[in-house]
C-alpha atoms as a printed R data frame, in Angstrom:
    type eleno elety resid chain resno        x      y       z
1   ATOM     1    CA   UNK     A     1 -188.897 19.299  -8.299
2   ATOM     2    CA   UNK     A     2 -190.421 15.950  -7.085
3   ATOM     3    CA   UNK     A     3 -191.968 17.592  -3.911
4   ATOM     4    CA   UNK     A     4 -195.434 17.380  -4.928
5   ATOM     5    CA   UNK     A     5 -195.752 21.101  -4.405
6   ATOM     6    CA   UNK     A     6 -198.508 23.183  -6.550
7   ATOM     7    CA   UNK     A     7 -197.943 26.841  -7.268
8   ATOM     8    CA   UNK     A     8 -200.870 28.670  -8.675
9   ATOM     9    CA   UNK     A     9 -199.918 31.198 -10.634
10  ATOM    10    CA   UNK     A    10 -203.671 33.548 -10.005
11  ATOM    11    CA   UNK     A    11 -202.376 37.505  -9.744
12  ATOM    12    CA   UNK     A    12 -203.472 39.865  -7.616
13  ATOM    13    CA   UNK     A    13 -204.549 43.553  -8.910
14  ATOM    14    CA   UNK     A    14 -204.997 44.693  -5.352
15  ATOM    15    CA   UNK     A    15 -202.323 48.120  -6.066
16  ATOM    16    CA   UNK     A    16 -200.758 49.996  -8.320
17  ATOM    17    CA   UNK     A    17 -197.651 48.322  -7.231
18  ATOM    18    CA   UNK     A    18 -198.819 44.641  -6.918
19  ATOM    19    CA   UNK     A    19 -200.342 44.330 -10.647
20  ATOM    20    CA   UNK     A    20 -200.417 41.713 -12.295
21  ATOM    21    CA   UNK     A    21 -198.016 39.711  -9.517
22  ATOM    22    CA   UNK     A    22 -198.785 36.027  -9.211
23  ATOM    23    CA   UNK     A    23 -199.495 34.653  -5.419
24  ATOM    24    CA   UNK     A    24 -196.217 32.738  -5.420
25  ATOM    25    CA   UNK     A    25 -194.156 36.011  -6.086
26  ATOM    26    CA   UNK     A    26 -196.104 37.781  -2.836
27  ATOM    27    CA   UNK     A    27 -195.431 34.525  -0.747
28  ATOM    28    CA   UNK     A    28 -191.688 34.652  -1.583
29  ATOM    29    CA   UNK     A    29 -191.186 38.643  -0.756
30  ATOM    30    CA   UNK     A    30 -193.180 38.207   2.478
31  ATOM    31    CA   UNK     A    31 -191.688 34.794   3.658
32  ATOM    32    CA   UNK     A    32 -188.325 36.135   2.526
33  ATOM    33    CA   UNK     A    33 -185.294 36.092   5.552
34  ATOM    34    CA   UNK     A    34 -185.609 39.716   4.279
35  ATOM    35    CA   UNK     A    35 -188.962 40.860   4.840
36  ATOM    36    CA   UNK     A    36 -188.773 42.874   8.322
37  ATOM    37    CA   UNK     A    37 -190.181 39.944  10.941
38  ATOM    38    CA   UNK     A    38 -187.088 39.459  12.696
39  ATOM    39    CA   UNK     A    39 -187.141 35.609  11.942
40  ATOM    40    CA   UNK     A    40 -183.197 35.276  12.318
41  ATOM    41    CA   UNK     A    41 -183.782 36.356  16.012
42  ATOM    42    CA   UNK     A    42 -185.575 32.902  17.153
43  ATOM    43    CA   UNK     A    43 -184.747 29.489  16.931
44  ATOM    44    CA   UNK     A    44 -188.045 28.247  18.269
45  ATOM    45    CA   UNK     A    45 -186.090 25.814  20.708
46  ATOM    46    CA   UNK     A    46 -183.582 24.995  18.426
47  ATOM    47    CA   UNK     A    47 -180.615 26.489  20.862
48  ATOM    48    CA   UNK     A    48 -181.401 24.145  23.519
49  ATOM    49    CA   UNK     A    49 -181.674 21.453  21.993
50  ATOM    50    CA   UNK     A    50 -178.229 21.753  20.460
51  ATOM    51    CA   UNK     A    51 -176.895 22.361  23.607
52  ATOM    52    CA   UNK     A    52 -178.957 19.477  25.430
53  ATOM    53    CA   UNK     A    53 -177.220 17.020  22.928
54  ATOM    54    CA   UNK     A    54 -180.631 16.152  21.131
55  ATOM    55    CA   UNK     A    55 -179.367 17.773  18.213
56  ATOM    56    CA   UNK     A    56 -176.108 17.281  17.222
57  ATOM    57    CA   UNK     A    57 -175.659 15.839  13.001
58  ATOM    58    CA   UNK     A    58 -177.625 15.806  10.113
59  ATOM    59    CA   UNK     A    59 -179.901 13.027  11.414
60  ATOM    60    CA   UNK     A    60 -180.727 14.343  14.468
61  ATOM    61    CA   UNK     A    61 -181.651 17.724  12.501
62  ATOM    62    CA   UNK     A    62 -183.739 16.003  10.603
63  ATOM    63    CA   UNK     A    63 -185.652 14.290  12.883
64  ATOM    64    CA   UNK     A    64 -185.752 16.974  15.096
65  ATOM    65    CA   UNK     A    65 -187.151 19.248  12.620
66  ATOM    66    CA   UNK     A    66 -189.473 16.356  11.629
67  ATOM    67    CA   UNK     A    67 -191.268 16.163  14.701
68  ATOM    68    CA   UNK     A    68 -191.672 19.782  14.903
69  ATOM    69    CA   UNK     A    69 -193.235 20.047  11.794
70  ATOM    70    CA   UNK     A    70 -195.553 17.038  12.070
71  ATOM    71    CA   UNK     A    71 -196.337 17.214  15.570
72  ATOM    72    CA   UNK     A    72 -195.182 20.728  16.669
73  ATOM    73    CA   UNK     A    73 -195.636 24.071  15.918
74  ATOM    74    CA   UNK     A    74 -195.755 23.463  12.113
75  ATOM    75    CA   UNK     A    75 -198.818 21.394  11.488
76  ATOM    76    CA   UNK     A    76 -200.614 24.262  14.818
77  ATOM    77    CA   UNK     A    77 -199.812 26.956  12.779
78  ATOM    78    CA   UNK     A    78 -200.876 25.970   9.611
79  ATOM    79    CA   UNK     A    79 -204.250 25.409  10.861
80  ATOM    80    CA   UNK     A    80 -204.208 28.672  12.744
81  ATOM    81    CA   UNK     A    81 -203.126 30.135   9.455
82  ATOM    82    CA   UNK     A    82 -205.725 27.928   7.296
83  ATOM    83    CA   UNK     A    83 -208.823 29.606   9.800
84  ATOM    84    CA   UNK     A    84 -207.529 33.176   9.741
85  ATOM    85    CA   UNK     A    85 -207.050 32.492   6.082
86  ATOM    86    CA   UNK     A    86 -211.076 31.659   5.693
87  ATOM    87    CA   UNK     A    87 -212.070 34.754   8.679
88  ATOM    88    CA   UNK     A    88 -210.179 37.346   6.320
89  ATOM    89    CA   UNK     A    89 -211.020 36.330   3.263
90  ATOM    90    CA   UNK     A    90 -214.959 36.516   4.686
91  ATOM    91    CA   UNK     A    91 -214.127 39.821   6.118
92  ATOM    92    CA   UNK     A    92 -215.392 37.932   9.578
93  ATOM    93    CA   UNK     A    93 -213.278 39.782  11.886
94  ATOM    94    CA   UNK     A    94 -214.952 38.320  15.101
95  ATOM    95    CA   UNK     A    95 -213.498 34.806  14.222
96  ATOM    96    CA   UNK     A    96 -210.222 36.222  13.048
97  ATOM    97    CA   UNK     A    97 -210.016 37.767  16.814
98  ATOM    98    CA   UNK     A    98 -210.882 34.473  18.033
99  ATOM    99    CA   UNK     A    99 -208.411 32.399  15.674
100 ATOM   100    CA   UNK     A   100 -206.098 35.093  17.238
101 ATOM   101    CA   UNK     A   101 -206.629 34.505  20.891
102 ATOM   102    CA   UNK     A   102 -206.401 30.590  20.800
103 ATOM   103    CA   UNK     A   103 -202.622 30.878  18.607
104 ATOM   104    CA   UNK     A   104 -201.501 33.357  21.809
105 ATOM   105    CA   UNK     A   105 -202.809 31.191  24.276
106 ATOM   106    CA   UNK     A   106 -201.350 27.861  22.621
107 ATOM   107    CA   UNK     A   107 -198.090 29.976  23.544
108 ATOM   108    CA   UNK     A   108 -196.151 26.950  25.978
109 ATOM   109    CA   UNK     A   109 -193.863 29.420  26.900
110 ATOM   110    CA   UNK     A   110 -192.654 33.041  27.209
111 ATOM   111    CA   UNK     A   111 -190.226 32.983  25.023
112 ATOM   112    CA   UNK     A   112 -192.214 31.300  22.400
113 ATOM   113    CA   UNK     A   113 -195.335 33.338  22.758
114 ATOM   114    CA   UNK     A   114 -192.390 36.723  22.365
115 ATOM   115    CA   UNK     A   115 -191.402 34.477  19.285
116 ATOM   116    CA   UNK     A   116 -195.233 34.632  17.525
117 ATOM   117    CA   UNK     A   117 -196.575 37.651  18.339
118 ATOM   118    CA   UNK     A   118 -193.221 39.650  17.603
119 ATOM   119    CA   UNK     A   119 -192.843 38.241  14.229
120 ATOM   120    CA   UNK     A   120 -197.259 38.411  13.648
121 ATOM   121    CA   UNK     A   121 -196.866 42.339  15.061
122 ATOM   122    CA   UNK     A   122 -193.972 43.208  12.810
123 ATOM   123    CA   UNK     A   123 -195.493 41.322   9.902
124 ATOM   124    CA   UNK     A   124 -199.125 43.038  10.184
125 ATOM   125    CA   UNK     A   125 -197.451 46.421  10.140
126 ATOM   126    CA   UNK     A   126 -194.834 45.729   7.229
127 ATOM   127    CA   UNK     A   127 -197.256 44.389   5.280
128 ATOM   128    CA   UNK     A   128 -199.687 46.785   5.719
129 ATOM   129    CA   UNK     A   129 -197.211 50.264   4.942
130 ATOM   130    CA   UNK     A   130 -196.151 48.074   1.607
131 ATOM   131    CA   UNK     A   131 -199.069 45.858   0.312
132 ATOM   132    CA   UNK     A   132 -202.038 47.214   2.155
133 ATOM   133    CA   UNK     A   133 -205.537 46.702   0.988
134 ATOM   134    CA   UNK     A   134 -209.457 47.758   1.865
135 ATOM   135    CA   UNK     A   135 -209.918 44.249   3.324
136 ATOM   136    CA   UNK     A   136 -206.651 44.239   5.765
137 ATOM   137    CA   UNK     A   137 -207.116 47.507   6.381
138 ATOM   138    CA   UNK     A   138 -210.413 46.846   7.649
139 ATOM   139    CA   UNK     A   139 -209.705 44.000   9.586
140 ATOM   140    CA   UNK     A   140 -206.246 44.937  10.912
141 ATOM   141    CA   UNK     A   141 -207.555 47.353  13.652
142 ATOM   142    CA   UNK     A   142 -209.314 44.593  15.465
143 ATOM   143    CA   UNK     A   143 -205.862 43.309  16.058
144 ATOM   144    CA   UNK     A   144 -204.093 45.941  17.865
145 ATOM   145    CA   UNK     A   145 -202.379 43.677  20.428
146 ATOM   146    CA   UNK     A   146 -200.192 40.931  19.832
147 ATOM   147    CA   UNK     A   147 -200.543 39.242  16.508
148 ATOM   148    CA   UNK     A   148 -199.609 35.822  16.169
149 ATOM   149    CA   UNK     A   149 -197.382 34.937  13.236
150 ATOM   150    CA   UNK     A   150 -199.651 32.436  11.846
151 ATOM   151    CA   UNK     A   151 -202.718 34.348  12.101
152 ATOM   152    CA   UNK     A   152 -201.141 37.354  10.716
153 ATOM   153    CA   UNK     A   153 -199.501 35.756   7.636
154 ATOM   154    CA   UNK     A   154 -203.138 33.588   6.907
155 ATOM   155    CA   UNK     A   155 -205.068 37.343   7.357
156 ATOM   156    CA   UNK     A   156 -203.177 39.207   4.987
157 ATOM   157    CA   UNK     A   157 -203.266 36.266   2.797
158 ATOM   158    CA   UNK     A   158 -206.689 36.035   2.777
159 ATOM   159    CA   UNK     A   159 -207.506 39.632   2.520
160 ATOM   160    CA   UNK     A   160 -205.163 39.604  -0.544
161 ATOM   161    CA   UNK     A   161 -206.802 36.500  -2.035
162 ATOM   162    CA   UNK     A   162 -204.194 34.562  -1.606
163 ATOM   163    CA   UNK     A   163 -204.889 31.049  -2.665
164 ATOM   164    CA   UNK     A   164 -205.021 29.173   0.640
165 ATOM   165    CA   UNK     A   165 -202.789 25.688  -0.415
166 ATOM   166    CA   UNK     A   166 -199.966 27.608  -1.875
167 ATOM   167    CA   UNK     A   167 -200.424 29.682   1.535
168 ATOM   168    CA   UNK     A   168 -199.586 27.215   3.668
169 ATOM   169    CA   UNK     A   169 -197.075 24.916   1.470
170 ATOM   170    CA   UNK     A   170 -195.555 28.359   1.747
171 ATOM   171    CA   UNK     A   171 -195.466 29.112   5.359
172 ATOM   172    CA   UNK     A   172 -194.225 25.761   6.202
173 ATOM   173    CA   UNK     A   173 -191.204 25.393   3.848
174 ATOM   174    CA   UNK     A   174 -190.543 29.005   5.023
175 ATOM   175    CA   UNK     A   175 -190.771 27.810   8.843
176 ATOM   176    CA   UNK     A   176 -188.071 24.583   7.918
177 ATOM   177    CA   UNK     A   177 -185.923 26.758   5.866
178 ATOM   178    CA   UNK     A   178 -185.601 29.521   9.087
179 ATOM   179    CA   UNK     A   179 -184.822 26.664  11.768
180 ATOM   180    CA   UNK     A   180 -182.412 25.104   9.413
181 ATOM   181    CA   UNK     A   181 -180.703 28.649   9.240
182 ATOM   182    CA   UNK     A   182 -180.584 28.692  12.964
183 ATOM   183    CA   UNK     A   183 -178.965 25.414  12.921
184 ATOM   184    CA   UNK     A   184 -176.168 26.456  10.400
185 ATOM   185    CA   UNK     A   185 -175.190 29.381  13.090
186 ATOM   186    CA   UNK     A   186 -175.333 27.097  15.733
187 ATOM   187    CA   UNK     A   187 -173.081 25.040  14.247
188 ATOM   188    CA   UNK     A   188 -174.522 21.066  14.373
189 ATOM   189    CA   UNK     A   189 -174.780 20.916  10.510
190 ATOM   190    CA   UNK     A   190 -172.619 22.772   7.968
191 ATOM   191    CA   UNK     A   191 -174.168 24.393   4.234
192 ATOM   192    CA   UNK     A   192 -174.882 21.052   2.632
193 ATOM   193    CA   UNK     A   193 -175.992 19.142   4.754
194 ATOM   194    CA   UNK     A   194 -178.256 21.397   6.091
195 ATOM   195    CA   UNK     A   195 -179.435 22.025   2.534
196 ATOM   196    CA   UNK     A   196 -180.038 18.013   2.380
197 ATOM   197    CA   UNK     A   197 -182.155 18.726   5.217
198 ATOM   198    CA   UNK     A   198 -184.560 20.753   3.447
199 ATOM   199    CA   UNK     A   199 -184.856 18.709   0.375
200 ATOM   200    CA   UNK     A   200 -185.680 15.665   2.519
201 ATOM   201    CA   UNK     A   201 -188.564 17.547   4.818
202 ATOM   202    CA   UNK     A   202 -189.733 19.997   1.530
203 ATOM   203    CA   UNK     A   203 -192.166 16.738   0.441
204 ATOM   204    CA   UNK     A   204 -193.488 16.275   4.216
205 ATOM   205    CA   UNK     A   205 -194.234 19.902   4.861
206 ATOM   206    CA   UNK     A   206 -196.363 20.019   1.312
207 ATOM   207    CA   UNK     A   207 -198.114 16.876   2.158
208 ATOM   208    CA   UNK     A   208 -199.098 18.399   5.287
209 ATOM   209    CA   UNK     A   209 -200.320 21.616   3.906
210 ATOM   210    CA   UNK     A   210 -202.758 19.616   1.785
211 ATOM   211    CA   UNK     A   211 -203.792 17.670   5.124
212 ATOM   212    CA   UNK     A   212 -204.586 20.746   7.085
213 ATOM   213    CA   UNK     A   213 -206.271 22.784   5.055
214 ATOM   214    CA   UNK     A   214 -209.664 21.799   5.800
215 ATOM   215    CA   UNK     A   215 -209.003 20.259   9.397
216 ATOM   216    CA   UNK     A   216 -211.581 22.217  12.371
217 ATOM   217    CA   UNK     A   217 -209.536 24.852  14.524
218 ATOM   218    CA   UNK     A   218 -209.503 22.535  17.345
219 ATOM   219    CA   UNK     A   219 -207.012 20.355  16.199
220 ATOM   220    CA   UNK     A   220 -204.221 23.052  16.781
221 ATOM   221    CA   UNK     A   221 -201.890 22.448  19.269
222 ATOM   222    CA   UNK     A   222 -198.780 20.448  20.092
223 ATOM   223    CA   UNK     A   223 -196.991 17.725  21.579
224 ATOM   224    CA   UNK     A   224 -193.477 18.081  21.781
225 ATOM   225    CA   UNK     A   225 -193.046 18.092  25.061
226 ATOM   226    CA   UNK     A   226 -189.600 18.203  25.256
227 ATOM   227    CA   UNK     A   227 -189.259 21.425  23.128
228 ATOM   228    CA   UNK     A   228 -191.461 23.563  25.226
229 ATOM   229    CA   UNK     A   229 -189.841 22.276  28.310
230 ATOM   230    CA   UNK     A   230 -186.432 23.011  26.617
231 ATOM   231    CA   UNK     A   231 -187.675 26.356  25.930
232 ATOM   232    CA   UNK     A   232 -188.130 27.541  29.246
233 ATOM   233    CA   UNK     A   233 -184.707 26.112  30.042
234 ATOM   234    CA   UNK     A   234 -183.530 28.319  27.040
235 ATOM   235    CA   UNK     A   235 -184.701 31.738  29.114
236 ATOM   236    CA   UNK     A   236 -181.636 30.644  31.454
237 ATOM   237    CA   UNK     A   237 -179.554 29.426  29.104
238 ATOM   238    CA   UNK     A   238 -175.732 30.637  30.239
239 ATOM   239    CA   UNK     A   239 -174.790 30.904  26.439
240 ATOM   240    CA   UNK     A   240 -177.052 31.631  23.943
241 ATOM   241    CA   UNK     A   241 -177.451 33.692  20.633
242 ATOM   242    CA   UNK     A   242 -181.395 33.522  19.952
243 ATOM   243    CA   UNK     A   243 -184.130 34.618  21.743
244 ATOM   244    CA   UNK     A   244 -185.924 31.278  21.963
């Protein structure tokens, strides 16, 4: 629809019950609000900065959600997800570990680092009991601590075979589309506009999955410094209906 988004259609013949299904069908099952991650739990900041005034119309959600994207946890975690991607699909499990490590450890807060590795955990071991395969199966028991959402979602995709651009295109419009949720139950935005929201970010978020694809691991990382702050504010929070 305009958003310069590519789907390849390649299927995967991993399992009985996977034949024949193309990528972009796997990607919407396991980036669904219904696959078992918890995602309507967290609104990676969001909260605070509704109730901090930072975000408080449609414009602000936009540009809020903007600089996340861009300069936050969406453009980190698509490279984290582009390098577990590449470990899996090369069945190199001691750089999946360390692709692992560094998305825990880029963790600004405790609330956000609950946020990653309880959505990566839950993912891993969903994923796994439903759409397991030799590869993940392999590689899965070298992560038997906390899993970082990225790095889970860009193993499984990569022991699956996953192509890696429609990976990440994925996982970001997924990421907008949860926070934008989060913003319709907090209450700054109403059904359409927040829907307007998406639209306008959809084209940013594939541009930047192109970007990162090929960028080295040491680019992850963020600067929105007034998130992460606002996130440890969050843990105090008097009111509050997420967990970040």
């Amino acid at each position: 629809m305009g958003t310069g988004l590519t789907i390849i259609t390649t299927t995967r013949t991993t399992t009985p019950m996977a034949e024949a299904v193309p990528d972009a069908l796997v990607l919407l099952a396991w980036l669904s609000p219904g696959y078992p991650v918890g995602a309507y739990a967290y609104s990676h900041g969001l909260e605070w900065a509704v109730e901090a005034g930072d975000v408080r119309d449609e414009a602000t959600l936009r540009d809020w959600l903007a600089d996340v994207l861009e300069h936050g946890a969406g453009r980190s975690d698509a490279i984290l997800a582009a390098h577990a991607h590449a470990a899996a699909a090369a069945g190199d499990a001691e750089a999946l570990v360390a692709v692992n490590d560094l998305a825990l450890a880029l963790s600004p807060s405790r609330e956000l680092h609950l946020e990653t590795s309880q959505q990566g955990r839950s993912f891993l071991d969903a994923t796994r009991a439903a759409w397991d395969v030799p590869r993940l199966a392999e590689l899965a028991p070298r992560l038997d601590g906390p899993v970082a959402y990225p790095v889970a979602v860009g193993a499984a995709s990569g022991a699956h075979g996953l192509d890696r651009g429609t990976v990440l295109a994925a996982y970001l419009a997924a990421f907008l589309q949860n926070l934008v949720s989060a913003s319709l139950r907090l209450a700054p935005v109403g059904q359409t506009a927040g829907t307007r929201v998406v639209a306008a970010l959809m084209p940013r978020a594939a541009a930047l999955a192109r970007s990162v694809q090929d960028r080295p691991l040491d680019e992850a990382g963020t600067a929105t410094v007034r998130l992460d702050l606002g996130s440890f504010r969050h843990e105090t929070q008097y009111t509050r209906i997420f967990r970040s």
